[in-house]
Structures are given as C-alpha cells and as structure tokens.
C-alpha positions as CSV (number, residue, x, y, z in Angstrom):
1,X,85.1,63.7,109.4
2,X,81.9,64.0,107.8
3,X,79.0,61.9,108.4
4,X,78.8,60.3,105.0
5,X,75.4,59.6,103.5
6,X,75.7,56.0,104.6
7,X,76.0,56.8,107.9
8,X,74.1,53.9,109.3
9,X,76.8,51.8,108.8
10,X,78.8,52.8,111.3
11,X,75.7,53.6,113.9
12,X,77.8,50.2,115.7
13,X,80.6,53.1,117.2
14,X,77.9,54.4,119.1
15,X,78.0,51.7,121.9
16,X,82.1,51.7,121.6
17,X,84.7,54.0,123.8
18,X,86.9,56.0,121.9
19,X,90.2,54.7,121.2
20,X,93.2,55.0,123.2
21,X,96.6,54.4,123.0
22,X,97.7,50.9,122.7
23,X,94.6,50.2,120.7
24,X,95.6,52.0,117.3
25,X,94.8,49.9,114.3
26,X,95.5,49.8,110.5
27,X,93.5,48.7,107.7
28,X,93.8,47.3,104.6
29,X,91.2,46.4,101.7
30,X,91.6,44.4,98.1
31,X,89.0,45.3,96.2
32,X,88.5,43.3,93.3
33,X,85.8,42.4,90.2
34,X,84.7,39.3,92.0
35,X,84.9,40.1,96.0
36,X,86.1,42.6,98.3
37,X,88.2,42.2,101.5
38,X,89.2,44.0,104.2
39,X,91.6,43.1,107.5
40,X,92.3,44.8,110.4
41,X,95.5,44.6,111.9
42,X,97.5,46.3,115.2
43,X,99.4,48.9,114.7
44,X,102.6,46.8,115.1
45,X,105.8,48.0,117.1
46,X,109.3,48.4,114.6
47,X,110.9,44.7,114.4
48,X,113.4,43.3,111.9
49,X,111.3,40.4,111.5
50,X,107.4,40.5,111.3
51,X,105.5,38.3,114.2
52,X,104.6,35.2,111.7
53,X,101.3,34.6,111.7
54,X,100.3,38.2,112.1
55,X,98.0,39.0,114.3
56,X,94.8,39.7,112.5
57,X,92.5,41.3,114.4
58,X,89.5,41.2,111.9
59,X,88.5,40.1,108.5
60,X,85.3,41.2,106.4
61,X,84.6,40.2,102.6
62,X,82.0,41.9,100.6
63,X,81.2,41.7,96.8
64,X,82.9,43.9,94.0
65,X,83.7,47.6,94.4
66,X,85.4,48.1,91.1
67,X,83.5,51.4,89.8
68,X,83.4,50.5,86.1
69,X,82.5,47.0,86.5
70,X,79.4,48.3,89.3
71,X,79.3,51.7,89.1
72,X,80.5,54.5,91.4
73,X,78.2,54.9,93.9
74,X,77.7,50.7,94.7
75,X,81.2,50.6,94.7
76,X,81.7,52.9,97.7
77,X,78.6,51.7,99.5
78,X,80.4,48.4,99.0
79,X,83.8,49.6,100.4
80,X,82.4,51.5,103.5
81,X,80.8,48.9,104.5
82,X,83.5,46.1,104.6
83,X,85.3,48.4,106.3
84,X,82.8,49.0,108.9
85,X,82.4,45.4,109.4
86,X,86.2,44.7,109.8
87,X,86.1,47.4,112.1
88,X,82.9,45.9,113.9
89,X,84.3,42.4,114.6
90,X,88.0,43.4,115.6
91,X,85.8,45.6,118.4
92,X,87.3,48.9,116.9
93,X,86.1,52.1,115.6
94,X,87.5,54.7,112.6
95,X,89.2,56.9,116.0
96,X,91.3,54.1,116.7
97,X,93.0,53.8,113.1
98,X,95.8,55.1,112.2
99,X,96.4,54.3,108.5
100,X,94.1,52.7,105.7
101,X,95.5,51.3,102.7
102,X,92.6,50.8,100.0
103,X,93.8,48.8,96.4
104,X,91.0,48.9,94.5
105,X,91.1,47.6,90.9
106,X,90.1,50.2,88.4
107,X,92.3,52.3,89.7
108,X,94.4,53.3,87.0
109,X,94.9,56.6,87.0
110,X,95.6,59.9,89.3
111,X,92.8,61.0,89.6
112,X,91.2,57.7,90.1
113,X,93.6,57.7,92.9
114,X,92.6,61.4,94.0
115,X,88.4,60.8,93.8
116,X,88.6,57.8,96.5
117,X,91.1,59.9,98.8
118,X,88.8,62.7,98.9
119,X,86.0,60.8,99.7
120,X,88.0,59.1,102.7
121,X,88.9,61.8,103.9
122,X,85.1,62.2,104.2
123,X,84.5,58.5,106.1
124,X,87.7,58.9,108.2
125,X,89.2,61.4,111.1
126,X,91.7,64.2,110.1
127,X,94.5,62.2,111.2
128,X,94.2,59.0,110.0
129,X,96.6,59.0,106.9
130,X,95.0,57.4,103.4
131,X,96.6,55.4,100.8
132,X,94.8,54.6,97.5
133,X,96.8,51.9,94.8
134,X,95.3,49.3,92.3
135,X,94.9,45.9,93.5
136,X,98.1,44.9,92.2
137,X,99.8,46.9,94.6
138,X,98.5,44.9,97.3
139,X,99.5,41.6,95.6
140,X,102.2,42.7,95.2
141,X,103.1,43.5,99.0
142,X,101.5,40.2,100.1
143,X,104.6,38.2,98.6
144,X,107.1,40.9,99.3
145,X,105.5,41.2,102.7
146,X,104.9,44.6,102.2
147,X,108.4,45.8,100.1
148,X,106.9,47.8,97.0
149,X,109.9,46.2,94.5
150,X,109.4,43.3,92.2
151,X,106.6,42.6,89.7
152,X,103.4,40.7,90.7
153,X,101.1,39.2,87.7
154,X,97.4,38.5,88.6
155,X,94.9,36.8,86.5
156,X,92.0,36.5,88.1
157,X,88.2,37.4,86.5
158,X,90.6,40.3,85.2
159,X,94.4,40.1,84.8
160,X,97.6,42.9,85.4
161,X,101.3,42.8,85.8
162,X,102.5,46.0,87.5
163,X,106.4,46.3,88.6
164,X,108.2,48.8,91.1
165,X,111.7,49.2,91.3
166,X,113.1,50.3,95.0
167,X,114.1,54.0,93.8
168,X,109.9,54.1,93.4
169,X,109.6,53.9,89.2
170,X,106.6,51.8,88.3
171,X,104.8,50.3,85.5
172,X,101.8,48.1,84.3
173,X,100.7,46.4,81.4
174,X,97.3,44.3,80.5
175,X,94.4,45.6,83.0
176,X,92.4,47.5,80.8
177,X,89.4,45.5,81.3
178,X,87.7,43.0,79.1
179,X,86.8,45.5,76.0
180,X,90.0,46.4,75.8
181,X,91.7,43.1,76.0
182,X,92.3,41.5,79.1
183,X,94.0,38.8,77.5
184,X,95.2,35.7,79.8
185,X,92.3,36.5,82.4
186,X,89.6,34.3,83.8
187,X,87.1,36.2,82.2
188,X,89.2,36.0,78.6
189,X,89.7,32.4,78.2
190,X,85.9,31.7,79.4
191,X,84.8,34.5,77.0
192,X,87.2,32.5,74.0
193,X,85.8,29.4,74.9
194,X,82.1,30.4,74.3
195,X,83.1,32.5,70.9
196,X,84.6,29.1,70.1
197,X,81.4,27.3,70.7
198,X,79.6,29.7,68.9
199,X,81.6,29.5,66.0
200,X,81.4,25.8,65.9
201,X,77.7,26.3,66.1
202,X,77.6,28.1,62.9
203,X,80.4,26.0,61.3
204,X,82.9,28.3,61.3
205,X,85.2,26.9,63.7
206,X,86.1,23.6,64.7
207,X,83.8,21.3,66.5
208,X,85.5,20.5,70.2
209,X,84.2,19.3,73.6
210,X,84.0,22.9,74.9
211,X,80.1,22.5,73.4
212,X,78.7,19.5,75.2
213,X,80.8,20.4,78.9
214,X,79.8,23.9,78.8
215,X,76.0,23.1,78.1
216,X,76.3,20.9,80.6
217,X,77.5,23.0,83.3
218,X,74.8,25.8,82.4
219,X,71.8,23.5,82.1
220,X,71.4,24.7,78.4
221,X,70.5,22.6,75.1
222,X,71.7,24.8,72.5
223,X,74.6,26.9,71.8
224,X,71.9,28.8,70.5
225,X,70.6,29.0,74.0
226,X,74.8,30.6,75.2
227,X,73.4,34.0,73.6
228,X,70.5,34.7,75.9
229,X,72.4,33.5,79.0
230,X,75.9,35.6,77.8
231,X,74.2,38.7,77.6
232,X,70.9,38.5,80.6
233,X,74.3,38.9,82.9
234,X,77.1,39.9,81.6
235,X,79.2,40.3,84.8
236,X,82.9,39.2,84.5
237,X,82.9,37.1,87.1
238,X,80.0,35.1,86.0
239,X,81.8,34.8,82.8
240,X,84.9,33.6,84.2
241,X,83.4,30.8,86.4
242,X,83.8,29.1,83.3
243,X,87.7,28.4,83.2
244,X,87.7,25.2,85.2
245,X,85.1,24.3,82.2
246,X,88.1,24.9,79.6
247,X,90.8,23.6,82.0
248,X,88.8,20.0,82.0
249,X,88.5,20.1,78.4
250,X,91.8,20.7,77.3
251,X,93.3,18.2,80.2
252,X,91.2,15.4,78.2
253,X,93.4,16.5,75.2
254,X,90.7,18.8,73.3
255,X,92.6,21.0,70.9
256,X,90.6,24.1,70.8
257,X,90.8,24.2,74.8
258,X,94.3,23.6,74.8
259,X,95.0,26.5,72.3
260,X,93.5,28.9,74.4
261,X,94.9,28.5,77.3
262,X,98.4,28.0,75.4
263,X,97.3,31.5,74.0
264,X,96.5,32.9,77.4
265,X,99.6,31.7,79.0
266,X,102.1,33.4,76.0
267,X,99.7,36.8,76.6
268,X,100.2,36.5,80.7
269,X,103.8,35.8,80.4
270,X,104.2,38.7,77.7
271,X,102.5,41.5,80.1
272,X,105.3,40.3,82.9
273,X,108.0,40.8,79.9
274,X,106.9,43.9,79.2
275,X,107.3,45.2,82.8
276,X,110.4,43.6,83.6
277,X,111.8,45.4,79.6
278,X,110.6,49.0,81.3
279,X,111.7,49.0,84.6
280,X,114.8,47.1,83.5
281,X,114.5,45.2,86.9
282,X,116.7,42.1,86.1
283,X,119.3,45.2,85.1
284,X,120.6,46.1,81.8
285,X,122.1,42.9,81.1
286,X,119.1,40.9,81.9
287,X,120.6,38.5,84.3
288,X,119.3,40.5,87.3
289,X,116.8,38.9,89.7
290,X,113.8,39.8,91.1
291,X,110.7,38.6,92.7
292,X,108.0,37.7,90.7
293,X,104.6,37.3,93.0
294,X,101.7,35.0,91.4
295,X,98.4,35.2,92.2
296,X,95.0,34.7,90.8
297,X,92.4,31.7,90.7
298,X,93.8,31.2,87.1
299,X,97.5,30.5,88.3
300,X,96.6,28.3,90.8
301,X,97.2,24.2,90.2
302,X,95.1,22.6,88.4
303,X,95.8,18.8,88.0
304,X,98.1,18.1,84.9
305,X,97.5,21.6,83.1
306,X,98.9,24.2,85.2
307,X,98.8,27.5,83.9
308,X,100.7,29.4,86.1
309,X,103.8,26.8,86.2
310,X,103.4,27.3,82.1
311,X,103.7,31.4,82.5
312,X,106.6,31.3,84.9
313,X,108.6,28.4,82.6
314,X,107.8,30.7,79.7
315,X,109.0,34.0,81.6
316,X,111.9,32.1,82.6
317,X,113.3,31.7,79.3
318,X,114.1,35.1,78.8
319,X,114.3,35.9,82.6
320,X,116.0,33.5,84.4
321,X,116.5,36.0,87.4
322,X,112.5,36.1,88.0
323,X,112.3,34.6,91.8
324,X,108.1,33.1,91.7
325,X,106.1,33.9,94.9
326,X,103.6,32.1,95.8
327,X,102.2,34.5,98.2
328,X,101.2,33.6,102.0
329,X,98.9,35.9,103.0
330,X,96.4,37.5,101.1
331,X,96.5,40.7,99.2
332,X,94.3,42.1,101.8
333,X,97.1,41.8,104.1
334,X,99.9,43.3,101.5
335,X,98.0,46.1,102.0
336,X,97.7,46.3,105.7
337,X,101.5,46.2,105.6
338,X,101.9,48.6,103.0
339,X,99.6,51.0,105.2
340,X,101.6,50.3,108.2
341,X,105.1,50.7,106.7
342,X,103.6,54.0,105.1
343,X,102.5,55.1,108.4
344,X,106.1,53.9,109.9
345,X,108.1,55.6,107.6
346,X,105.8,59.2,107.1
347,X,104.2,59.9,110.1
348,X,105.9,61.9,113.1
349,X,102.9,58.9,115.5
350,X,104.5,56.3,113.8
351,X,108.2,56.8,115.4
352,X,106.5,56.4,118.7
353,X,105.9,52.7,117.9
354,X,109.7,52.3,117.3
C-alpha cells in the first residue's frame, strides 16, 4: 500500500490499533452522477439466511465521482474520501477490510474497470481483494440481495438496464450518458421539457404549462432567460431536478408533459426488452421469469402518474415472467454483499468465516 497523494484523509488511522481478527470488515460504494455512498459492513459468518436488518456498521455519502461527468482526478478524491469517512465512523481502518466492492457509474468498459483497480490497489493493503462494476451492478445486488442474475433498470439523473444470467453472461443497454441519449432519465425528460419551452418560445412548438411552472420554479421571467441558466451549469443533476416540474404538469392533464414522459416510459421499458431479448433470461420461449429490480428517483411514486408502474405494465406485455423489485436496501449495500460473497466464494480467509 502506497501512501496516496491524498494521504491526509486517512491521517484518522493514526490514533487506531490495527485490526484483528473478529474485527474484519467489507465495503461497499455506489457512486453515482448526483451523490456517492459508501457502507461498511462486518464481515458476516456463512448463513442460509442473511441477519435482516444487517448490521451496518457505517454509512458516508459524498457528491459525484463519475469521471466524465467531474473529471478523473475529483472523482477519486471524491471516492477516497467517502471511504475514509465510512471507515472513520464504523471505528475501522483500511487493515481491518477484507473486501471492497466499488460501482461506480461510468464504468463501462475494461479498462475503465482496470484504471480504478490499480489505483486501489494503491489506497488499500495487498490483501484486501478489489472489485470494480458499474453502478447497476450494485442495484442490481440490492434487490437480489447480493445474487448477480436478473435485470435491474435505473433511471435516475442518468438511466441503464444491465442483466446477468447465473452461468455469468451479461449485458446493458441505454447508459451512454446524456450526448449520447440517455433517453428515459431524469436528466432526459427535464432536458425535453426545456427544449419544449424553448420551442414554444419561438413558436415552433406548442404552447403548454411546462413555461409558466418551470419559470416559476427557477425564479426566471423569460424563456429567453432558460438559456443563460441551462448552460452557466450544465451539471446533469441540476438538470434533472426538474422532473417533478414535468410530473406536476402532465398530472394537471398538460399534453406536451404527458408525451414526454409517455415517451420516456416506452424508451425505459425498451432498454429492459433489449436485455431480457440478449440474455434470453425469460428463456427461449419467452415465458421464463426473472427478477426485474427498479430503482431510481424517476421510478419512484408519484401521485396519479407513476412512471415506473407504467414501465413495468409496459414490459409486462411482452414479459409477463419479469418478477418487479422494489429494492430494500440501498445499492450501497448490494454492493457490500456482492464484495462479501466475492470474498466468500474466492478467497482461501473467507472459508474461515464458514
């Protein structure tokens, strides 16, 4: 283990004894584009049945480490230091973990996967074993509690369906960020909703109650004034604050509301189809079933227009199989469990727990 250039933040395992047995932790972290969170957990002893609630030792929440939303370097200032925290409060220190499982969104790739491993291996002792997966992975876990096999839709400030099947084939669709289409996400319908004001604006779109509620809600006069606040900040999240804005306007019966979010829920529900087509997981006849975890701010309830009981109806048309999760612990959690059934299942320390 290296001291890493932000080595300050863990000047708190100064005062602390090294670990021992009986005191092994695990970690795991759901990075995000809005916030960032990290729980700490005890290394658990093999059971049939998980303690319910787990024991949580620790909990830390920090802002957005997705490195092409903030950049490389804030994003790993932004990860070492939730789990530093984490670590802090549960009265803990990086000797006493055993396993860390980081799901980090913009992580789509190899060697996406291979850059943050090697700089763990930087922040953490040789024999604490790393685990790097996209965020969805840990969604996914926290309504499976911790089984990689299903598929998990989020929508969020971003949006991604990713699947795995239990012989360990995967696949995603949607998640390539806003430029690219993130269709169905917080950050697309609010970013809809203000090219629809704009084109009203100019006339070449109809007029709808998006104009006046979204002025409202941003202290503006204008939709001439939407330019210069879109563009001073940019961030997706800021962006997608918006939706309850477009949920409001569309539960008061306005048309051009209600069209985008019809839109967003046919391109949420298509992403899960898409998965579910690839990994053939209701089989080859279809009639298969499998979990379906749902989460995301944009899922949730909201009052007579509920947008995630409109994606699952529609997904359940061509897949009645599809078993909706409403998830009871957060992702952060999935993927604590998906460290410590990784560390269970491939480390010779982890039989010693059995």
């Amino acid at each position: 283990m290296k001291r890493y250039r932000n080595g300050e933040i863990w000047d708190f395992e100064r005062e602390m004894p090294v670990s021992r047995d009986g005191s092994d932790v695990i970690l795991g972290l759901d990075g995000g584009a809005t916030s960032t969170v990290c729980v700490c957990l005890p290394v658990m002893p093999c059971s049939e049945q998980l303690p319910d609630p787990l024991p949580v030792l620790a909990r830390a929440v920090a802002g957005c480490s997705n490195h092409n939303s903030v950049g490389e370097s804030a994003a790993r200032e932004t990860l070492e230091q939730v789990m530093a925290e984490a670590l802090s409060k549960a009265g803990s220190n990086r000797f006493a973990v055993r396993a860390v499982c980081l799901a980090v969104s913009g992580v789509n790739h190899p060697i996406d996967q291979q850059h943050i491993l090697n700089w763990l291996r930087d922040v953490f002792p040789s024999h604490v074993k790393l685990f790097v997966h996209n965020d969805a992975v840990a969604a996914l876990a926290s309504g499976t509690m911790g089984n990689l096999h299903g598929c998990v839709l989020i929508a969020g400030t971003g949006t991604i369906s990713y699947g795995f099947t239990e012989d360990g084939r995967e696949a995603r669709a949607a998640g390539a960020g806003p430029i690219l289409g993130d269709l169905g996400s917080g950050y697309g319908i609010a970013a809809q909703a203000l090219t629809a004001v704009i084109r009203a604006y100019d006339g070449r779109g109809k007029e709808s109650m998006l104009t006046s509620m979204i002025l409202d809600t941003l202290g503006l006069s204008s939709p001439d004034e939407l330019i210069g606040w879109t563009y001073a900040d940019p961030s997706w999240a800021r962006i997608a604050a918006l939706v309850p804005v477009v949920v409001s306007c569309a539960e008061a019966g306005d048309q051009v509301a209600n069209k985008i979010l019809l839109d967003s829920v046919d391109e949420l529900a298509a992403s899960v189809k898409a998965v579910v087509r690839r990994l053939e997981l209701c089989g080859k006849d279809g009639k298969g079933s499998f979990p379906l975890v749902m989460v995301g701010g944009v899922l949730e309830a909201n009052k007579s227009w509920d947008i995630g009981k409109e994606v699952i109806n529609c997904i359940l048309k061509d897949y009645p199989g599809a078993h909706p999760i409403r998830p009871k612990v957060e992702p952060a959690v999935g993927a604590a469990l998906l460290a410590w059934n990784f560390f269970m299942k491939e480390s010779e320390d982890g039989h010693r727990y059995c």
